[in-house]
C-alpha positions as protocol buffer text, in pm:
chain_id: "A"
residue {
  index: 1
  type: UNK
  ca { x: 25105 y: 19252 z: 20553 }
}
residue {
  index: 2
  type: UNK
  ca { x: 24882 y: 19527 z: 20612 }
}
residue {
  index: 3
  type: UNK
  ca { x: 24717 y: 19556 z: 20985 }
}
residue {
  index: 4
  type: UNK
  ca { x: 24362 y: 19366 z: 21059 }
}
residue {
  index: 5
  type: UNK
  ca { x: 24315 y: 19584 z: 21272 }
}
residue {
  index: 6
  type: UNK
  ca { x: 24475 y: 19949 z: 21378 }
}
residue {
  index: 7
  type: UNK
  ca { x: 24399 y: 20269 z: 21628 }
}
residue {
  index: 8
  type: UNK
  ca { x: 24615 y: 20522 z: 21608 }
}
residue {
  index: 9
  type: UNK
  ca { x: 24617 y: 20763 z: 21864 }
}
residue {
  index: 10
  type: UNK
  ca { x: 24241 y: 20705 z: 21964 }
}
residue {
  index: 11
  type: UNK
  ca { x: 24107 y: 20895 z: 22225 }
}
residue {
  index: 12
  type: UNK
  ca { x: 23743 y: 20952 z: 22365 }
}
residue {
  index: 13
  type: UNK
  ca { x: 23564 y: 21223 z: 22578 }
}
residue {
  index: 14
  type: UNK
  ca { x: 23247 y: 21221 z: 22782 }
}
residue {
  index: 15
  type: UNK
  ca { x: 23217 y: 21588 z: 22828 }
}
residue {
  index: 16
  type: UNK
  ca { x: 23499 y: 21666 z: 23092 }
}
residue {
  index: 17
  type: UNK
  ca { x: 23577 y: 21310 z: 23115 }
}
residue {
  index: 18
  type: UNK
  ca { x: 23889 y: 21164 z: 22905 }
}
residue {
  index: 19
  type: UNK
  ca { x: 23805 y: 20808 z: 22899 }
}
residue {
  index: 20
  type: UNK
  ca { x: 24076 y: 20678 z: 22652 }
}
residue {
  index: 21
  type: UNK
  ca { x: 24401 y: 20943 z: 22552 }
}
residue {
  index: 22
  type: UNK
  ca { x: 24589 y: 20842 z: 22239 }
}
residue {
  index: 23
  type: UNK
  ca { x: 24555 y: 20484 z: 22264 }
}
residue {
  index: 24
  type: UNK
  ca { x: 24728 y: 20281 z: 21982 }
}
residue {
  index: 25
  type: UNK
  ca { x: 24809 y: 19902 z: 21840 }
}
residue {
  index: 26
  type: UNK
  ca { x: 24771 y: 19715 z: 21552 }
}
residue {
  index: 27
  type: UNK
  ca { x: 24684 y: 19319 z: 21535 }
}
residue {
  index: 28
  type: UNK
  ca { x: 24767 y: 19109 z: 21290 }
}
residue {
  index: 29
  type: UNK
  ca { x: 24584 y: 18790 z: 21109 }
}
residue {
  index: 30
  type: UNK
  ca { x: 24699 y: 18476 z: 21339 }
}
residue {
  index: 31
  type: UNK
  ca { x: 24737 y: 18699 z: 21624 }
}
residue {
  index: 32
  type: UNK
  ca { x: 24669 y: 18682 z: 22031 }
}
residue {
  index: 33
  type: UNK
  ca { x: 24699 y: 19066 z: 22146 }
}
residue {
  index: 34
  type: UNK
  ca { x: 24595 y: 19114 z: 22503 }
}
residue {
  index: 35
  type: UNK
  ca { x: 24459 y: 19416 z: 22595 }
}
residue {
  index: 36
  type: UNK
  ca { x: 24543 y: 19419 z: 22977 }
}
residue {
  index: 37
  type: UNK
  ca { x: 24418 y: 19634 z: 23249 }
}
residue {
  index: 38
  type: UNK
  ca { x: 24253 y: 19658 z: 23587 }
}
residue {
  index: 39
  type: UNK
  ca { x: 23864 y: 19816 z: 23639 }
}
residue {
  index: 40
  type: UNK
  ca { x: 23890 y: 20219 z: 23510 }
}
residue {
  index: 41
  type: UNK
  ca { x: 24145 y: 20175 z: 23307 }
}
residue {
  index: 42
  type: UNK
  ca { x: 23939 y: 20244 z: 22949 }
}
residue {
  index: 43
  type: UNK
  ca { x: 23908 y: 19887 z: 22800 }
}
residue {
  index: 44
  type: UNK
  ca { x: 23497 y: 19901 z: 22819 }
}
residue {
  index: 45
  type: UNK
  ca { x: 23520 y: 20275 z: 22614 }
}
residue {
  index: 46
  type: UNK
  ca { x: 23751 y: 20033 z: 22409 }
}
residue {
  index: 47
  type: UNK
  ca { x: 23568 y: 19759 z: 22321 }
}
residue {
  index: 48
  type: UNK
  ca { x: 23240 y: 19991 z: 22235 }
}
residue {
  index: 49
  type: UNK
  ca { x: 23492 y: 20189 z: 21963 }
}
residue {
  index: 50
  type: UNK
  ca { x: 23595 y: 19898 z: 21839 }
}
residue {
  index: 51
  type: UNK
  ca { x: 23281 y: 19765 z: 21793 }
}
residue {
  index: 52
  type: UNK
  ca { x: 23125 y: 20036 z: 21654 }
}
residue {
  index: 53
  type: UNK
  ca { x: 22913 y: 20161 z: 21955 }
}
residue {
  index: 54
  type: UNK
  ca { x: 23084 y: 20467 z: 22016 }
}
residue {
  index: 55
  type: UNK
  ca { x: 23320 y: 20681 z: 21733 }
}
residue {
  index: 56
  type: UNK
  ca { x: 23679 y: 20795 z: 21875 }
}
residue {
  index: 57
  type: UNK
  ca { x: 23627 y: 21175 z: 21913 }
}
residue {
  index: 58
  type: UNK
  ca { x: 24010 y: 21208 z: 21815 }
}
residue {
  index: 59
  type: UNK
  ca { x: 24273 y: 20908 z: 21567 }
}
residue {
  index: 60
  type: UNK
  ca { x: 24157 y: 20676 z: 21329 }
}
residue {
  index: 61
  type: UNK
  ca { x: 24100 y: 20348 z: 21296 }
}
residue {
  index: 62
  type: UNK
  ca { x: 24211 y: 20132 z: 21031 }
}
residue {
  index: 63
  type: UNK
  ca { x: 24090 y: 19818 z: 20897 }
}
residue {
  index: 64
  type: UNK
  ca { x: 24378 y: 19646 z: 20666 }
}
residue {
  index: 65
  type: UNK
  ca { x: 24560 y: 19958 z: 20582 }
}
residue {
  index: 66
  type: UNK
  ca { x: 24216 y: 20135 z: 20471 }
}
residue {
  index: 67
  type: UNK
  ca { x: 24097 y: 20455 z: 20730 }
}
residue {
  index: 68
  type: UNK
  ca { x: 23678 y: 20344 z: 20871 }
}
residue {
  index: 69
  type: UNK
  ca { x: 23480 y: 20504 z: 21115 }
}
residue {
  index: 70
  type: UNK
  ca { x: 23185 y: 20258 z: 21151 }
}
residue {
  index: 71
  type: UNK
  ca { x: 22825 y: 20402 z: 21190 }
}
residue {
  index: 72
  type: UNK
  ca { x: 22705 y: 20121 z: 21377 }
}
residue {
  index: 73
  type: UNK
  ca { x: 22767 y: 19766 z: 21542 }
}
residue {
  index: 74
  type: UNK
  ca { x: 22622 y: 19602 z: 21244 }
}
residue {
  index: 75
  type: UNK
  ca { x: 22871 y: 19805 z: 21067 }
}
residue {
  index: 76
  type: UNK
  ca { x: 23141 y: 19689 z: 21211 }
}
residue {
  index: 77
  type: UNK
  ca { x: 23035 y: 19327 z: 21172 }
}
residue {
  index: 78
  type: UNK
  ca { x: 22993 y: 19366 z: 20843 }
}
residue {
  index: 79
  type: UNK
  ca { x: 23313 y: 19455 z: 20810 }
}
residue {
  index: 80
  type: UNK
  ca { x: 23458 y: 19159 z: 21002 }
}
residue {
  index: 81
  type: UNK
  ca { x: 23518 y: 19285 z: 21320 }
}
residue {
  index: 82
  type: UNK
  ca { x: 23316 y: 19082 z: 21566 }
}
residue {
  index: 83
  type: UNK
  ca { x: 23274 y: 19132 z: 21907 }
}
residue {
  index: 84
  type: UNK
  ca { x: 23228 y: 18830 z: 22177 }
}
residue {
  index: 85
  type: UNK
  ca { x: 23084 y: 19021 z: 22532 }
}
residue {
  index: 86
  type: UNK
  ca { x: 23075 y: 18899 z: 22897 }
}
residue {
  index: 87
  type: UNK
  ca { x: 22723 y: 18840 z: 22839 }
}
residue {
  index: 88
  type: UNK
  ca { x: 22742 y: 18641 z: 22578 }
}
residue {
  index: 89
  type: UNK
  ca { x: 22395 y: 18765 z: 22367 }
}
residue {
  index: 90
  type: UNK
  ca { x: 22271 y: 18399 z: 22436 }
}
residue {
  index: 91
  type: UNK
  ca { x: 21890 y: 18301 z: 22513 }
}
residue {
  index: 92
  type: UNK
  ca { x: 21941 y: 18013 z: 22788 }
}
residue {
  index: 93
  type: UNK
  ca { x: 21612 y: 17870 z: 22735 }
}
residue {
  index: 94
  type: UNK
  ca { x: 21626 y: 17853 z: 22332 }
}
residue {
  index: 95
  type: UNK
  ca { x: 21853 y: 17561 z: 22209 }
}
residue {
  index: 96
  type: UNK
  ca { x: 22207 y: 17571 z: 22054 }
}
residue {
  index: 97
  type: UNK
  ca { x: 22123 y: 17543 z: 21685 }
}
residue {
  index: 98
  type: UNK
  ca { x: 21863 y: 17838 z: 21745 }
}
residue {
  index: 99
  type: UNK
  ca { x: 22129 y: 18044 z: 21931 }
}
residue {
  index: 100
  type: UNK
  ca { x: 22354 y: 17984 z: 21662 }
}
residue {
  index: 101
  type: UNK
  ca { x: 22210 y: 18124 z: 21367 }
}
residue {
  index: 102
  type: UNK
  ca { x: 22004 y: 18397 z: 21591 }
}
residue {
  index: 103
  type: UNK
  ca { x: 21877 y: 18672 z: 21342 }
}
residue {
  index: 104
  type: UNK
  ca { x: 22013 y: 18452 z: 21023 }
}
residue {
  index: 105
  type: UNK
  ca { x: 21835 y: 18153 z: 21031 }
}
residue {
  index: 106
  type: UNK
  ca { x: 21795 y: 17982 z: 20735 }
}
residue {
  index: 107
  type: UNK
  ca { x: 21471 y: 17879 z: 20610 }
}
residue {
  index: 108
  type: UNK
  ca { x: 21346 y: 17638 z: 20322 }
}
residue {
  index: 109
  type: UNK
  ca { x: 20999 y: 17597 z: 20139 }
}
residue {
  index: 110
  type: UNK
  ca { x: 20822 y: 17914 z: 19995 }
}
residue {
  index: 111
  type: UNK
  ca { x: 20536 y: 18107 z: 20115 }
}
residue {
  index: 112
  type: UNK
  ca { x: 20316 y: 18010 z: 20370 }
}
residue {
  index: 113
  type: UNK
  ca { x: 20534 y: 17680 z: 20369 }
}
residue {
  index: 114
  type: UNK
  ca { x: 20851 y: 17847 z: 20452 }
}
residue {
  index: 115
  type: UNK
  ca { x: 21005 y: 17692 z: 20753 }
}
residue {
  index: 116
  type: UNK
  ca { x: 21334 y: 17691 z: 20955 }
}
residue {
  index: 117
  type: UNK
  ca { x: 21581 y: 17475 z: 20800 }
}
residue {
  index: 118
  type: UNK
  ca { x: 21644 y: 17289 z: 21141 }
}
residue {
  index: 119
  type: UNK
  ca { x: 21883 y: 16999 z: 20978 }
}
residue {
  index: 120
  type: UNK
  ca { x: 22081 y: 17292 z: 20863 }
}
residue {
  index: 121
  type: UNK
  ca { x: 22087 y: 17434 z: 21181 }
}
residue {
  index: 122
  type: UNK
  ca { x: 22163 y: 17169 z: 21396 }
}
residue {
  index: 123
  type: UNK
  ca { x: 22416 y: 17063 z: 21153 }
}
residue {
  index: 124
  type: UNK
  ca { x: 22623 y: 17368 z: 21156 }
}
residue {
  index: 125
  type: UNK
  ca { x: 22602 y: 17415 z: 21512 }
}
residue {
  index: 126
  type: UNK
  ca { x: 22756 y: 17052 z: 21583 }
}
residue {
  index: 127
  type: UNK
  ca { x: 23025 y: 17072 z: 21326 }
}
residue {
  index: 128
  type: UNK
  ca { x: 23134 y: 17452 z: 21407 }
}
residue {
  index: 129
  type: UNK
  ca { x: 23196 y: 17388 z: 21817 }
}
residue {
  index: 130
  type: UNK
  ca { x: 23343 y: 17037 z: 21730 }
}
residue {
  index: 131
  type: UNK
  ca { x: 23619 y: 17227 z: 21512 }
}
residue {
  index: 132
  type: UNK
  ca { x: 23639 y: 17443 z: 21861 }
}
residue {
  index: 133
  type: UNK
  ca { x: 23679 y: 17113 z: 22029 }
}
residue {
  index: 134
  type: UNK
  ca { x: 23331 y: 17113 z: 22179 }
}
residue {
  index: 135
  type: UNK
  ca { x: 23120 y: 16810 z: 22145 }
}
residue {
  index: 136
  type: UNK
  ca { x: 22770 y: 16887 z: 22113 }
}
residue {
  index: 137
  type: UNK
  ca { x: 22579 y: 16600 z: 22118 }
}
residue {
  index: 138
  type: UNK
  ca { x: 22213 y: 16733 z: 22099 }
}
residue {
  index: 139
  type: UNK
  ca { x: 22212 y: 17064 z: 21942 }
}
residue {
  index: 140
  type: UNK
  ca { x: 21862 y: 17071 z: 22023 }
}
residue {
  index: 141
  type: UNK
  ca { x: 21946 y: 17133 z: 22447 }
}
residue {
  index: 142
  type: UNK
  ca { x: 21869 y: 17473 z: 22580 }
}
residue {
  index: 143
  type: UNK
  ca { x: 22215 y: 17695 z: 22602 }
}
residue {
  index: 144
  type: UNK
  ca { x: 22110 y: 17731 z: 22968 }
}
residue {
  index: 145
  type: UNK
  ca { x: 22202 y: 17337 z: 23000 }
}
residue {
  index: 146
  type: UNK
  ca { x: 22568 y: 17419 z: 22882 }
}
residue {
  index: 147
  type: UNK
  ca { x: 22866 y: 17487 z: 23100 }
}
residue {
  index: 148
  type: UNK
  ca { x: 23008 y: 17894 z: 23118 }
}
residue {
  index: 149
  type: UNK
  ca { x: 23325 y: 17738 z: 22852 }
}
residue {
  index: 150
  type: UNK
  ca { x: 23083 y: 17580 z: 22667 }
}
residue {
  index: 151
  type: UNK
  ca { x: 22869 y: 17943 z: 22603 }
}
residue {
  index: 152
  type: UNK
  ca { x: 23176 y: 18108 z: 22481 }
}
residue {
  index: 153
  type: UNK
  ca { x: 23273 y: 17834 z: 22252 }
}
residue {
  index: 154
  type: UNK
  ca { x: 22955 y: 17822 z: 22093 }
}
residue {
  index: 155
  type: UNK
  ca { x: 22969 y: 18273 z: 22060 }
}
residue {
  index: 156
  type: UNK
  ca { x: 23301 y: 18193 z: 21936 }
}
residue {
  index: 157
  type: UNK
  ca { x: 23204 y: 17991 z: 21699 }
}
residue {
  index: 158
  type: UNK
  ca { x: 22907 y: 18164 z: 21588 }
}
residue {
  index: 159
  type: UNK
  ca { x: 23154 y: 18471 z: 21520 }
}
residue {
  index: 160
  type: UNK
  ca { x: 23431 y: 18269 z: 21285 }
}
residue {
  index: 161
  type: UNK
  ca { x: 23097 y: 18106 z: 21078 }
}
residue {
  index: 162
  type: UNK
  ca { x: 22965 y: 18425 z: 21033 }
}
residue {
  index: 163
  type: UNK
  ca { x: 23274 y: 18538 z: 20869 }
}
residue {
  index: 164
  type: UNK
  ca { x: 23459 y: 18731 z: 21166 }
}
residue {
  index: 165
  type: UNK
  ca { x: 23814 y: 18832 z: 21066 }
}
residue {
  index: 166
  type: UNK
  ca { x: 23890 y: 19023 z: 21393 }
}
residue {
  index: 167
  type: UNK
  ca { x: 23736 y: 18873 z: 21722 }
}
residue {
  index: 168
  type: UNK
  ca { x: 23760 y: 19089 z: 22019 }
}
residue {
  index: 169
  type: UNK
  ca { x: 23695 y: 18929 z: 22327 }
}
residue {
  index: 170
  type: UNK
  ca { x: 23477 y: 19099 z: 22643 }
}
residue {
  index: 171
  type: UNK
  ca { x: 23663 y: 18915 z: 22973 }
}
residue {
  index: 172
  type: UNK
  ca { x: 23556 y: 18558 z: 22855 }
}
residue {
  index: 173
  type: UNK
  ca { x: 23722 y: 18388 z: 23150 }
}
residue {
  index: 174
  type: UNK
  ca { x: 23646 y: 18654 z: 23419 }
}
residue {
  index: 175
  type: UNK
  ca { x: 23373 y: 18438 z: 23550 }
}
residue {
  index: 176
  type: UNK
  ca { x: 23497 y: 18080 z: 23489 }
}
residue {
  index: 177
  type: UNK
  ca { x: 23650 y: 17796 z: 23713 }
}
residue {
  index: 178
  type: UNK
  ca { x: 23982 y: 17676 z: 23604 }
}
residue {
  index: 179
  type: UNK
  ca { x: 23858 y: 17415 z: 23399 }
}
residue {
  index: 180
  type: UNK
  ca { x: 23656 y: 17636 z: 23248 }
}
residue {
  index: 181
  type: UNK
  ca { x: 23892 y: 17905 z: 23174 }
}
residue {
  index: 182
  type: UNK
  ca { x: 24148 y: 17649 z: 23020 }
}
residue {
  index: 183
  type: UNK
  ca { x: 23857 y: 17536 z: 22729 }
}
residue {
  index: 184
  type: UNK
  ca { x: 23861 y: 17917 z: 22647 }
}
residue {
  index: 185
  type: UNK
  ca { x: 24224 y: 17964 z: 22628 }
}
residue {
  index: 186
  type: UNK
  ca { x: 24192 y: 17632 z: 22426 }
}
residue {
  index: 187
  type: UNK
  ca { x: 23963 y: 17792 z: 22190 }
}
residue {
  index: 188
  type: UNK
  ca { x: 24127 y: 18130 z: 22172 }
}
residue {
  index: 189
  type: UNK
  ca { x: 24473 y: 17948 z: 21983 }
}
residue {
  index: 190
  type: UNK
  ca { x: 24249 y: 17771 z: 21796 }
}
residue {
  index: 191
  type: UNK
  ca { x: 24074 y: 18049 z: 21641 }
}
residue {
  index: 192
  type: UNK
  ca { x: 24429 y: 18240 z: 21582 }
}
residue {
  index: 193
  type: UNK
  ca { x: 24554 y: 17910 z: 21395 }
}
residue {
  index: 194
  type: UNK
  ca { x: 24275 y: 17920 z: 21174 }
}
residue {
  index: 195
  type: UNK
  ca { x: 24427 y: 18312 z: 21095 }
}
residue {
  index: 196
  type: UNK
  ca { x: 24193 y: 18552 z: 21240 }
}
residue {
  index: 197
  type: UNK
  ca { x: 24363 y: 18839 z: 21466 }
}
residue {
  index: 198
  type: UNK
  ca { x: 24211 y: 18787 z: 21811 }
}
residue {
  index: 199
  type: UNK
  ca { x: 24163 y: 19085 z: 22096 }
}
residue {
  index: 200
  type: UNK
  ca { x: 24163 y: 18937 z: 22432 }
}
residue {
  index: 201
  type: UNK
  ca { x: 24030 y: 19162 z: 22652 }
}
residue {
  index: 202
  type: UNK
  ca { x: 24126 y: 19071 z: 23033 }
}
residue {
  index: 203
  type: UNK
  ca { x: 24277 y: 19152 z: 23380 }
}
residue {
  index: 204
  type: UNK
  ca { x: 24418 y: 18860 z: 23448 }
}
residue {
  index: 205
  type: UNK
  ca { x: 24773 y: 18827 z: 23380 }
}
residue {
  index: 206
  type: UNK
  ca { x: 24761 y: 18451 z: 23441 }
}
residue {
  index: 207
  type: UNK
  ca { x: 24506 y: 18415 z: 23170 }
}
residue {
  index: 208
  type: UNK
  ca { x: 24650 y: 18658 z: 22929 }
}
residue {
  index: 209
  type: UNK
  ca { x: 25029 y: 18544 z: 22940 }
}
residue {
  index: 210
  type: UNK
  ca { x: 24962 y: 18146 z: 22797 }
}
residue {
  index: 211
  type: UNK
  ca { x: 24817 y: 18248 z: 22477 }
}
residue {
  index: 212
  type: UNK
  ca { x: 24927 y: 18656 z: 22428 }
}
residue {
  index: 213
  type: UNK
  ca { x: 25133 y: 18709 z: 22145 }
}
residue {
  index: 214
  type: UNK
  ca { x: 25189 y: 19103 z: 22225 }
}
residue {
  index: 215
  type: UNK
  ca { x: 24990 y: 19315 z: 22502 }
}
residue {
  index: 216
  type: UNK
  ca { x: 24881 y: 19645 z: 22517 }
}
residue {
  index: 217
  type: UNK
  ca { x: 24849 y: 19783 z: 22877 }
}
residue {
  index: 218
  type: UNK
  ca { x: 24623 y: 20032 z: 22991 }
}
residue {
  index: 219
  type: UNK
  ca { x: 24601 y: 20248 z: 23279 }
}
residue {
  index: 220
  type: UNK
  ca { x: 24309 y: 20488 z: 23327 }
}
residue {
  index: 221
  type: UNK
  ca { x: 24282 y: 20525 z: 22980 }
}
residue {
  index: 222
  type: UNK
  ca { x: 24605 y: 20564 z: 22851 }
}
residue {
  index: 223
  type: UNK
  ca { x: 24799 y: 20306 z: 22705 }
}
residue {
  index: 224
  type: UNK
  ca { x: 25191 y: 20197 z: 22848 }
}
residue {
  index: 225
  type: UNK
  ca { x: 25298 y: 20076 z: 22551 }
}
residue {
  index: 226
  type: UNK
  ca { x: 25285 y: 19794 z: 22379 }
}
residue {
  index: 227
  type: UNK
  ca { x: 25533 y: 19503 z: 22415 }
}
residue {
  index: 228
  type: UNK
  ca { x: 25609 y: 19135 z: 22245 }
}
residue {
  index: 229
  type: UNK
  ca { x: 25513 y: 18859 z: 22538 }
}
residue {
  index: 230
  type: UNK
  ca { x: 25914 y: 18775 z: 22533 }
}
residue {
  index: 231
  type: UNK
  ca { x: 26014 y: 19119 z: 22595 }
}
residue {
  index: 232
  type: UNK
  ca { x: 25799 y: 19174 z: 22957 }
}
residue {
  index: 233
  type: UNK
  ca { x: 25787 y: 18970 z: 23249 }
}
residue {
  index: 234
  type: UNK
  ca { x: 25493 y: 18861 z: 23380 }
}
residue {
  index: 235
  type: UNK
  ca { x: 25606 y: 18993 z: 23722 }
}
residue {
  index: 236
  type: UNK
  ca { x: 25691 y: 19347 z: 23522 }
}
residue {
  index: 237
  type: UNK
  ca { x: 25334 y: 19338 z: 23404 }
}
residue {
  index: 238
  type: UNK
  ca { x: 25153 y: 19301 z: 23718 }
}
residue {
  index: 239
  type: UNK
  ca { x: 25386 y: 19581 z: 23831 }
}
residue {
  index: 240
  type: UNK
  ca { x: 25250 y: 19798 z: 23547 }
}
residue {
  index: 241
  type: UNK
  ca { x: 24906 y: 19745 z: 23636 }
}
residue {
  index: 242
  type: UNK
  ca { x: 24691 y: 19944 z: 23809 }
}
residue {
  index: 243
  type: UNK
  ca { x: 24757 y: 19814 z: 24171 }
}
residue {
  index: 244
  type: UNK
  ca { x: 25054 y: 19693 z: 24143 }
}
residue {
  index: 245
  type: UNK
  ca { x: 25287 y: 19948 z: 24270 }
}
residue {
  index: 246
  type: UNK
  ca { x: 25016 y: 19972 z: 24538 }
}
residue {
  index: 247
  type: UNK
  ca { x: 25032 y: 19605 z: 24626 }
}
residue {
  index: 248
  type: UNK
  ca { x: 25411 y: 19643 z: 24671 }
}
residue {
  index: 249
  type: UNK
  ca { x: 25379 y: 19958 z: 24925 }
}
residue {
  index: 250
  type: UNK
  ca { x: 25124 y: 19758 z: 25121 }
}
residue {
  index: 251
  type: UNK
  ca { x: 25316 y: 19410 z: 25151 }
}
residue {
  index: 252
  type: UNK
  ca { x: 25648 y: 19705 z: 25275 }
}
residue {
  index: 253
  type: UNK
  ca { x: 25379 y: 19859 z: 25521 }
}
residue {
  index: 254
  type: UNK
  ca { x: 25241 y: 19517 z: 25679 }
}
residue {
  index: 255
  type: UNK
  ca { x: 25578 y: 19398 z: 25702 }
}
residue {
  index: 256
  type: UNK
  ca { x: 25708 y: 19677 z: 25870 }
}
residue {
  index: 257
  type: UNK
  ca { x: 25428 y: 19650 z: 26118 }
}
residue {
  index: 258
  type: UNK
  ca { x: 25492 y: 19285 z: 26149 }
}
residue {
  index: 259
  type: UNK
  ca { x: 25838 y: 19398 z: 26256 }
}
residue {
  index: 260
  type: UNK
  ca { x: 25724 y: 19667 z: 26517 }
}
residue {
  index: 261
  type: UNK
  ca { x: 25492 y: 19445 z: 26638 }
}
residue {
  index: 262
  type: UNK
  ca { x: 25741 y: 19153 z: 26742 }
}
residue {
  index: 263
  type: UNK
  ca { x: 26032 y: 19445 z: 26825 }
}
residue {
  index: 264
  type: UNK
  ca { x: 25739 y: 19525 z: 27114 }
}
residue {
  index: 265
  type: UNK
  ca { x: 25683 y: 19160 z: 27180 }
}
């Protein structure tokens, strides 16, 4: 089957600035890929051409087999391609059925009787994060009531209702306890077994490895290939990384002072 999703040899440029250099993948429907990399390493200038925000200034991207530069984030939503940031879009003081259907609520009556279809709403907004494996049991509480898991469930959800085929994923767990983190992860195989190809954008190994299917790493923006989870080592990753080969020179240098220090002892 053809490709949700593909870049081919995407690159971007800020004047004199390379921010991404020939970056490519492909993700497929009922897929986890994991787009690792530490801070600098081009997965913000990623996310914004995926989304639509930005065009590539060199490659293509291809959306099932067919070649699409999108002229806008609506665009790109309209095409499927939905995009889930750190931020989260939410209002914390509106409720969950209103931050569900934000910008399409639907309405009943006619004229100067029209009115929100609440019912509806709160309806759609229970059933949606319960197939996520959230109970909601007043869709009427503010958002800023709910927990940091619970906020990404319910943008998740939002996303799949509204039709998402290809769900990338801003960090979601960057700022989450453990607990926290896990209902994500939870919710990230879910929305892959219900065959949408999911982008999981992160720098955490730990969080990545549980649900990745492949990974794509990135180093200042070029990419370091592209591997199946069984073919790379979690340890290899992490080595990969930005800061990794850096991490391994300091733990030699402290150890060697440790040394010199107890050689003088």
């Amino acid at each position: 089957m053809a490709p949700l999703i593909e870049l081919r040899e995407v690159s971007k440029y800020f004047g004199s600035v390379i921010a991404l250099n020939g970056v490519s993948f492909a993700v497929q429907a009922g897929e986890v890929h994991c787009l690792l990399g530490d801070n600098g390493a081009g997965k913000s200038t990623l996310i914004k051409i995926l989304s639509g925000v930005h065009p590539p200034s060199t490659g293509e991207i291809r959306v099932q087999d067919r070649p699409l530069l999108f002229a806008s984030p609506r665009d790109a939503l309209d095409r499927g391609i939905a995009t889930v940031y750190q931020d989260l879009a939410t209002v914390p003081l509106m409720s969950v059925a209103r931050n569900f259907f934000a910008g399409r609520e639907p309405e009943i009556g006619w004229g100067p009787l029209k009115r929100l279809d609440w019912p509806l709403m709160e309806r759609v907004a229970r059933e949606e994060m319960g197939r996520m494996g959230i109970d909601i049991r007043d869709p009427g509480q503010p958002v800023g009531t709910l927990s940091g898991g619970e906020r990404q469930c319910l943008a998740i959800a939002r996303a799949v209702h509204f039709g998402a085929k290809v769900l990338i994923l801003d960090e979601p767990t960057s700022a989450l306890g453990v607990h926290q983190a896990a209902v994500v992860l939870r919710i990230i195989v879910q929305a892959r077994a219900r065959g949408l190809g999911v982008i999981f954008i992160t720098h955490n190994v730990h969080h990545a490895f549980p649900v990745a299917d492949t990974i794509t790493l990135l180093n200042r923006g070029r990419s370091l290939g592209t591997f199946a989870k069984d073919e790379i080592a979690r340890e290899r990753v992490l080595e990969m990384m930005a800061g990794g080969k850096e991490l391994v020179d300091l733990e030699a240098e402290l150890a060697a002072l440790r040394r010199s220090g107890a050689s003088l002892q």
